[in-house]
Residue frames relative to the residue before (quaternion, step in Angstrom):
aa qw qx qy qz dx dy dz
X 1.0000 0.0000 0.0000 0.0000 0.00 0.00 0.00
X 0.6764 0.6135 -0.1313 0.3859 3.49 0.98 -0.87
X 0.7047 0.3654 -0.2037 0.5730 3.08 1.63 -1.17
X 0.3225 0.7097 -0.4153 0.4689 3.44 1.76 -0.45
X 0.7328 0.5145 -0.2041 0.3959 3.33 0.00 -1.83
X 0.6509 0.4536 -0.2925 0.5338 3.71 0.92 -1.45
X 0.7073 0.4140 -0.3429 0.4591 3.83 -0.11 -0.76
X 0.5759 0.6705 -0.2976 0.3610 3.89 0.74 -0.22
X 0.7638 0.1729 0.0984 0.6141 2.87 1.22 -1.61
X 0.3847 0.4055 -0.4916 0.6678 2.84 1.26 1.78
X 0.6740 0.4787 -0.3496 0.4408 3.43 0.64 -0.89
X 0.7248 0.4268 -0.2032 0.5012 3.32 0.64 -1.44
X 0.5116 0.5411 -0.4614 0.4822 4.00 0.84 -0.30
X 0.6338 0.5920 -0.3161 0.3844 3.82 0.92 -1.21
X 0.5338 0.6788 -0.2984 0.4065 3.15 1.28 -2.12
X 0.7984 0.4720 -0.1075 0.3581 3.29 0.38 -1.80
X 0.7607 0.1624 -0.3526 0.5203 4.12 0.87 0.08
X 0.0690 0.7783 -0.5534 0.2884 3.41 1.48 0.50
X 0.8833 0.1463 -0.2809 0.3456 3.87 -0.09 -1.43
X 0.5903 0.6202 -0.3764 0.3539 3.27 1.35 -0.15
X 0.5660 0.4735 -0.4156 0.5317 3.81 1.33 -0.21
X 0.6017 0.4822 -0.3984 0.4967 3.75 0.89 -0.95
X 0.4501 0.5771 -0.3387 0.5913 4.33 0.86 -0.13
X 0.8170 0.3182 -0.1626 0.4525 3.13 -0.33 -1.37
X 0.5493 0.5407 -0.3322 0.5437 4.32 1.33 -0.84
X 0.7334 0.4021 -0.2726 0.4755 3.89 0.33 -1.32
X 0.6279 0.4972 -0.3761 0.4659 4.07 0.80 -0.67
X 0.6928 0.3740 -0.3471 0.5096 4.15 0.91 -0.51
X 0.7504 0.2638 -0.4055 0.4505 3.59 0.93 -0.42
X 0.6354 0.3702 -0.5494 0.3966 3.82 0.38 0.84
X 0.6744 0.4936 -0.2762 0.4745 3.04 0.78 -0.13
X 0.3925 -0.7722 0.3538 0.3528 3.57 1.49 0.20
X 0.5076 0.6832 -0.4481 0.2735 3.58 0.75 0.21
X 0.5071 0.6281 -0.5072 0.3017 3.79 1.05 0.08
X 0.3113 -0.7429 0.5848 0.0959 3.45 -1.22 1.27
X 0.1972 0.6871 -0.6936 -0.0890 4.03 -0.63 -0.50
X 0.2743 -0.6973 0.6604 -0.0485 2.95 -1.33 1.65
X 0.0164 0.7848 -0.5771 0.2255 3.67 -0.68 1.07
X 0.0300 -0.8437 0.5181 -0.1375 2.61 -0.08 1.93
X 0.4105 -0.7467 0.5233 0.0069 3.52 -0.67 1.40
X 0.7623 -0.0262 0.0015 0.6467 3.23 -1.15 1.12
X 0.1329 0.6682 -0.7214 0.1240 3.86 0.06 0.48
X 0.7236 0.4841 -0.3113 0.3809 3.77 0.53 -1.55
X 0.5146 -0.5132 0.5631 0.3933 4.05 -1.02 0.09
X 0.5000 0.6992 -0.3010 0.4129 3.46 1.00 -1.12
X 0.6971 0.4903 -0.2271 0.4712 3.76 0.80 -1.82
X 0.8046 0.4285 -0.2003 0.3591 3.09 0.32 -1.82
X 0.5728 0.5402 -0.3870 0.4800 3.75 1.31 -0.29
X 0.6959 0.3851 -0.3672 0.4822 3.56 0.67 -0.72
X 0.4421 0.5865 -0.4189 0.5340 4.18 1.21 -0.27
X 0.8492 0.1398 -0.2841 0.4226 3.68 -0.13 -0.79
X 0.4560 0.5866 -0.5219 0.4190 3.74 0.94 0.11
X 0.6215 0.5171 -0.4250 0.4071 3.59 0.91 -1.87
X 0.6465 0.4633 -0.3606 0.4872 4.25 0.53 -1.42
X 0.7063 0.3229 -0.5014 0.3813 3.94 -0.42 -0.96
X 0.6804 0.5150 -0.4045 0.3290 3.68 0.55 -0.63
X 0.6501 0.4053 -0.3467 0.5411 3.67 0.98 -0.80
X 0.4840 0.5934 -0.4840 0.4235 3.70 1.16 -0.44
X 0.7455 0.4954 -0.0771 0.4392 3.60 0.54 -1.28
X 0.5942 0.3306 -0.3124 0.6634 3.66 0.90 -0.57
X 0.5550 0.3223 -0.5966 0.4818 4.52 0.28 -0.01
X 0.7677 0.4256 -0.4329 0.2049 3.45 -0.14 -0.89
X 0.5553 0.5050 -0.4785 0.4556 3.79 1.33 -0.84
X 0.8135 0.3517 -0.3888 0.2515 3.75 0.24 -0.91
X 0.5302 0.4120 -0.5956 0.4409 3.99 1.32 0.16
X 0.6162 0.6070 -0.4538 0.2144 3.54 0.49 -0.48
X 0.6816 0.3510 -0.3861 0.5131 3.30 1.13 -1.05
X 0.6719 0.3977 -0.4939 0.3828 3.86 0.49 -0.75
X 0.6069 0.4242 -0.4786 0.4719 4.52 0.53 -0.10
X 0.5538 0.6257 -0.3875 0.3895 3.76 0.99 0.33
X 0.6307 0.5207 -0.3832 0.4293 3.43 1.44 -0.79
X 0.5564 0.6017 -0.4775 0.3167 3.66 0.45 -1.09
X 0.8476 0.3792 -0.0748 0.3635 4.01 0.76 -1.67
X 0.5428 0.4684 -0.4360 0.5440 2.97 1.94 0.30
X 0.6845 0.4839 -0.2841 0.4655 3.60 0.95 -0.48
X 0.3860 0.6669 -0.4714 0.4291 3.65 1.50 -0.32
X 0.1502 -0.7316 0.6648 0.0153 3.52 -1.49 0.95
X 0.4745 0.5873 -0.3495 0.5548 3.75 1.71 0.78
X 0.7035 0.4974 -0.3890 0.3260 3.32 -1.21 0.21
X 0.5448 -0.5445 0.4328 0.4684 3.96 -1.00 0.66
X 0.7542 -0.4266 0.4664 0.1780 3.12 -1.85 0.80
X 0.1707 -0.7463 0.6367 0.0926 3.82 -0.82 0.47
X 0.6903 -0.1642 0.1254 0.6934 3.17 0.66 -1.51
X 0.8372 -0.2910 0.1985 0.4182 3.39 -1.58 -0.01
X 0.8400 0.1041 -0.1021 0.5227 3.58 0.34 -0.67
X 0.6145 0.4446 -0.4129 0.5042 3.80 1.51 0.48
X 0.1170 -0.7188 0.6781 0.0986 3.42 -1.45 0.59
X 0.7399 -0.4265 0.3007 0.4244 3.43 -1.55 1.26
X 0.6036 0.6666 -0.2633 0.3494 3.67 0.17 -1.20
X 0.8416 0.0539 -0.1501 0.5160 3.12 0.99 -1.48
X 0.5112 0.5828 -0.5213 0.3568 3.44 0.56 0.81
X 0.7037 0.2227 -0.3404 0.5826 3.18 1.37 0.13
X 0.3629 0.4782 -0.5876 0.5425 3.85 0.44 1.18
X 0.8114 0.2061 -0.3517 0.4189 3.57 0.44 -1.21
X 0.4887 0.5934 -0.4969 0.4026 4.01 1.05 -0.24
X 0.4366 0.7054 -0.3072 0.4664 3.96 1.35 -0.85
X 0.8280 0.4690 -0.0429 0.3044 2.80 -0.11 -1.94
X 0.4502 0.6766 -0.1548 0.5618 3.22 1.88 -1.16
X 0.8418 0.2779 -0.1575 0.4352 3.44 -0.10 -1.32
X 0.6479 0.5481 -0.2957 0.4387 3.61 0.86 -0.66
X 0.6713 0.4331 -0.2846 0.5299 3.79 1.51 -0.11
X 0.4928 0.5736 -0.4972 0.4252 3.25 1.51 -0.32
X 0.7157 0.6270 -0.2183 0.2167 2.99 1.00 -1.86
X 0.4068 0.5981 -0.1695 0.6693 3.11 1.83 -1.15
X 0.6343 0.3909 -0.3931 0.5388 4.14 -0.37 -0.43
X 0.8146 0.3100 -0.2930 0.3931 3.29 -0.37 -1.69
X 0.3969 0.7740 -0.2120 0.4455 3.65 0.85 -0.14
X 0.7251 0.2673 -0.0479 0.6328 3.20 0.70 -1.38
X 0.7387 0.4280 -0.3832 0.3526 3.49 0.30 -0.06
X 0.5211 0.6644 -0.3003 0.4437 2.93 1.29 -0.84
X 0.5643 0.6488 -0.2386 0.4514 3.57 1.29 -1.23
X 0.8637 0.3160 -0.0865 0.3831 3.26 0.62 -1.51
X 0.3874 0.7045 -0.3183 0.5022 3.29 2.06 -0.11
X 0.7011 0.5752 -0.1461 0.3952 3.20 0.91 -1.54
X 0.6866 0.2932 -0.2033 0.6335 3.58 0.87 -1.25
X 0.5963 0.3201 -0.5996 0.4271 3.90 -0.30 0.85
């Protein structure tokens, strides 16, 4: 009953400078003086999940030029011999191609680590 009573005469205090803020709101926007300040990523909290969200998309461009600048030197039929049926070219297309799916793997977990 008491806290009833308290939340009333709070409510009805509000009720009551209601037209004088809605006065005081219409006099800055004719008069062009209305600011709104919006403050992004204020929280540490925001701006950590922002530069994770970039290093990951940073990290998921480089696996996919890597694997797609891997195809040209795995498919290359130039370059000195390594072993019998490998050439330099493609040991470093497939060594490319390799790293750019880890990069791309480690990536994806991280993703799905996060959202549980």
């Amino acid at each position: 009953s008491h806290l009833l009573a308290s939340n009333a005469i709070g409510f009805i205090s509000s009720l009551q400078r209601m037209p004088r803020n809605l006065s005081m709101l219409n006099e800055k926007i004719e008069n062009g003086n209305l600011q709104v300040n919006v403050r992004q990523f204020a929280s540490p909290t925001d701006r950590g999940f922002l530069t994770g969200l970039v290093h990951e998309g940073i990290i998921a461009g480089i696996s996919i030029a890597a694997i797609l600048g891997s195809i040209l030197p795995v498919v290359s039929e130039s370059g000195p011999m390594l072993a019998q049926n490998l050439r330099l070219y493609q040991f470093f297309g497939y060594t490319l191609a390799l790293g750019g799916f880890i990069f791309g793997l480690r990536s994806l977990v991280r993703i799905l680590i996060t959202r549980k």
